[in-house]
C-alpha positions in Angstrom: -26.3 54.1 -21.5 -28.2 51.1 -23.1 -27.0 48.1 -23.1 -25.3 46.9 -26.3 -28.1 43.9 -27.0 -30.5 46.3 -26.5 -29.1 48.8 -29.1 -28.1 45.5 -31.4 -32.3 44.8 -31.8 -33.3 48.1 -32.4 -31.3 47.9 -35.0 -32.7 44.6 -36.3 -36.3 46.1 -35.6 -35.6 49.2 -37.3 -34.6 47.4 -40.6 -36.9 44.7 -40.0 -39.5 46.4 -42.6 -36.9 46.1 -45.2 -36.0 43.0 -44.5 -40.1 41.6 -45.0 -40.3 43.7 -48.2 -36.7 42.0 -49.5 -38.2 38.6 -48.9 -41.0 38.8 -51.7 -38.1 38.8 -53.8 -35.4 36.2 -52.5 -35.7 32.5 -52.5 -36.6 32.1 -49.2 -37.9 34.0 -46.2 -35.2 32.6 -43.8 -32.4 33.8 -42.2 -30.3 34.0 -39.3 -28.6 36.8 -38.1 -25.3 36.4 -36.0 -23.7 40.0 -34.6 -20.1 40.1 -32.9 -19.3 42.3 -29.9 -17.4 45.4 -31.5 -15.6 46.0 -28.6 -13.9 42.3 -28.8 -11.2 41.3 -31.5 -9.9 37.9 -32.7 -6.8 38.7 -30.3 -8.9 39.3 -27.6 -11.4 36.4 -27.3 -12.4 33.4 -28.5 -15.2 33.2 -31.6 -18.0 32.1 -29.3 -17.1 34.5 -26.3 -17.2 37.9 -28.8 -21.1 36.5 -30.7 -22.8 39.3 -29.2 -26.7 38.3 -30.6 -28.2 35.8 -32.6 -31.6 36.1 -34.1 -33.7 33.9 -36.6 -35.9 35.0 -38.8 -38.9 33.1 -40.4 -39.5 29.8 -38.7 -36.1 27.9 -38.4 -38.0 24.7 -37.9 -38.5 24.8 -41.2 -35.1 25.1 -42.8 -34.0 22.9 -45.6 -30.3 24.1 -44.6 -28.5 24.9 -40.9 -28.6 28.8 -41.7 -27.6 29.5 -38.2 -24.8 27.3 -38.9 -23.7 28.9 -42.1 -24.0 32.1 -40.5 -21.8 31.8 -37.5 -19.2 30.2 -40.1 -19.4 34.0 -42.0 -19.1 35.8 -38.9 -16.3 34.0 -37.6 -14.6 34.5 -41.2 -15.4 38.2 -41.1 -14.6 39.0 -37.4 -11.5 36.7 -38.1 -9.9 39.0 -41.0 -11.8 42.2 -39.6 -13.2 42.7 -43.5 -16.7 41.3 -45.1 -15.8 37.7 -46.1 -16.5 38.6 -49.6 -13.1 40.2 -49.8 -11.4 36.9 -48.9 -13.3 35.2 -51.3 -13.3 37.2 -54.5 -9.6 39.4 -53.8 -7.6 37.4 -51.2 -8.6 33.2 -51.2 -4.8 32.7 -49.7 -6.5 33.5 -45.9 -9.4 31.4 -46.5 -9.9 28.2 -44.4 -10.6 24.7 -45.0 -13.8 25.2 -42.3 -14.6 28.4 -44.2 -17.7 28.6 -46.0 -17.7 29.5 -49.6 -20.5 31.8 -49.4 -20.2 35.5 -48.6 -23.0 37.3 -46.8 -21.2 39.4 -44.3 -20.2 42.9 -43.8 -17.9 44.8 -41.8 -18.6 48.6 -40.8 -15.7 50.0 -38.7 -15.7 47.5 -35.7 -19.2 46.1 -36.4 -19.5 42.6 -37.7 -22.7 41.4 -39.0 -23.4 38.1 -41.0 -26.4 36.6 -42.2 -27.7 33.7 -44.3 -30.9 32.4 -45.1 -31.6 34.0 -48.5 -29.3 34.6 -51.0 -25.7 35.4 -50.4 -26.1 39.0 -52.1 -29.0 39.8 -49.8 -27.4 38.1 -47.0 -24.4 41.0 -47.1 -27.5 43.7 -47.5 -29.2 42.7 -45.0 -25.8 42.7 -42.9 -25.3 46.1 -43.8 -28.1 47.8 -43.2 -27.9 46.0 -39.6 -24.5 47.1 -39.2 -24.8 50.9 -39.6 -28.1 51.2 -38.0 -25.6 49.4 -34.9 -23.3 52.5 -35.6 -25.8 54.9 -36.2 -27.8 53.7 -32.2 -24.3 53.9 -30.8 -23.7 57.6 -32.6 -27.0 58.2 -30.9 -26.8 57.3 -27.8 -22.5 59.0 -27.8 -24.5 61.8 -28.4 -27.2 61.6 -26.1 -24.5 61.1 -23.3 -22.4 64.0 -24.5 -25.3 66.4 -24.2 -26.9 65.4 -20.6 -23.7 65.2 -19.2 -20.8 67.2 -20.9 -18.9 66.6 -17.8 -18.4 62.8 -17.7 -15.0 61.6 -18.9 -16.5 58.0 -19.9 -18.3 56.2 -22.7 -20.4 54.2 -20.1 -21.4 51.1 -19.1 -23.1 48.7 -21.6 
């Protein structure tokens, strides 16, 4: 089986396109991309222990803002209450923070937890999404890949 950073920036490179044709329309073509291990919960580890991969985009030298920053803060918020932190912004404030960032820009797709900021916040959560299910989609992949060469194994694998 692949390793799960290798399966997390496929899925970045597959979107990637998308991503360059989203930034002739945003206000910037910055961003950073924080994605937590799925297979870690709040319960289970500590914030920095379950950030899986981080990835800038654009030239993060340049930044008028600390995007990585600001995206670690909506990943931990995300991961945190397991849901896109636009749901504890706009439906349930009573779990917010007062560390939490007031900007969504995450997104939550089963155990995936992808946040980014740079642009935004609206195209922050796309972006997160499309990274998120191509994550789920690789990992369908690859259950299935393992399934058919060896429909005898009783494990996922190693990864």
């Amino acid at each position: 089986m692949r390793s799960q950073i290798d399966i997390v920036t496929d899925a970045i490179d597959l979107v990637r396109p998308s991503i360059e044709q989203l930034f002739k329309r945003t206000n910037r073509q910055e961003l950073h991309i924080v994605v937590m291990n799925p297979r870690l919960k709040p319960w289970e580890a500590e914030f920095e222990d379950a950030v899986l991969h981080e990835e800038s985009l654009g030239e993060p030298e340049k930044w008028t803002l600390p995007f990585d920053q600001m995206a670690r803060q909506k990943a931990r918020q995300a991961w945190r209450a397991q849901n896109a932190n636009i749901n504890s912004q706009l439906v349930h404030p009573a779990s917010l923070r007062e560390d939490d960032l007031l900007f969504f820009g995450s997104f939550v797709y089963g155990d995936i937890v992808v946040a980014c900021s740079g642009v935004q916040q609206w195209y922050d959560m796309l972006v997160s999404g499309w990274i998120a299910v191509a994550i789920e989609q690789l990992y369908i992949h690859e259950y299935q890949t393992i399934k058919a060469e060896t429909p005898g194994q009783q494990t996922f694998g190693q990864g």
